[in-house]
N, C-alpha and C positions, 0 to 999 in steps of 0.2 A: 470443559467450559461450555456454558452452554451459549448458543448466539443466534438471534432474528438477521443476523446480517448475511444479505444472500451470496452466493458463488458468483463473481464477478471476472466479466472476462472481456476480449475484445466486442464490440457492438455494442456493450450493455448500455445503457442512459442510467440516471435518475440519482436521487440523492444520494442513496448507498456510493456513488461512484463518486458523485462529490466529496464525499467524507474522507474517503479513500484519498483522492487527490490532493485533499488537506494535507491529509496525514504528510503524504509524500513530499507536498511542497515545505512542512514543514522539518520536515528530517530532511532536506535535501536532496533528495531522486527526481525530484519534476518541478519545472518552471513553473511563475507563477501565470505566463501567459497558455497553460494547459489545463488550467481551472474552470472548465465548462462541465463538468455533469456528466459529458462522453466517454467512455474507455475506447478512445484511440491509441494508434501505435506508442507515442510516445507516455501515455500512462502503460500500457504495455512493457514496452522495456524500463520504465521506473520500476514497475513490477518485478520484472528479474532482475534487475540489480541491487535491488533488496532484498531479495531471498538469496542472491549469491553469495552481496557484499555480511548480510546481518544475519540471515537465516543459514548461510554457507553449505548453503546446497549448491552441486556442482556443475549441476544442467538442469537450471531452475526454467520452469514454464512461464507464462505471464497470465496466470488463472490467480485468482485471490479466492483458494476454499478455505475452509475451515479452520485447516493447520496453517495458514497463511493467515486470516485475521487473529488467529492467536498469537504467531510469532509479531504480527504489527504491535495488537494492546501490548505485548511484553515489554515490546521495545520500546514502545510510548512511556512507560514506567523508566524505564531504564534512562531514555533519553532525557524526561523530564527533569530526574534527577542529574544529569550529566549538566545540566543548561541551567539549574537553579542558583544563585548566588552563595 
């Protein structure tokens, strides 16, 4: 898969992280009062408990590379269908 979306980690700013935080508020890992564009602690561990609970890795990081926005769009697929009528 190929992807413009960069490696995202604690400190980062900017939309990427927004998006990111979408995603998560929408699948459930992060509140919606954590939607500022920051990757702080608590997008942070959103982060890992998405890769535990969905990606089931067993000492997941709180880094969003590569294989971590692949396993998000999968899930996005997956989830969208699971929430459809």
């Amino acid at each position: 898969m190929e992807t413009n979306l960069p490696t995202l980690q604690l400190g980062r700013t900017g939309e990427a992280v927004r998006f990111l935080q979408q995603l998560l508020i929408a699948f459930g890992f992060l509140g919606n009062n954590s939607f500022n564009a920051e990757f702080q602690s608590t997008t942070e561990q959103a982060v890992k408990q998405f890769k535990k609970e969905i990606l089931k890795q067993s000492n997941p990081n709180g880094i969003v590379d590569r294989d971590t926005w692949f396993g998000i769009v999968s899930w996005t697929g997956n989830f969208c269908s699971q929430t459809s009528p």
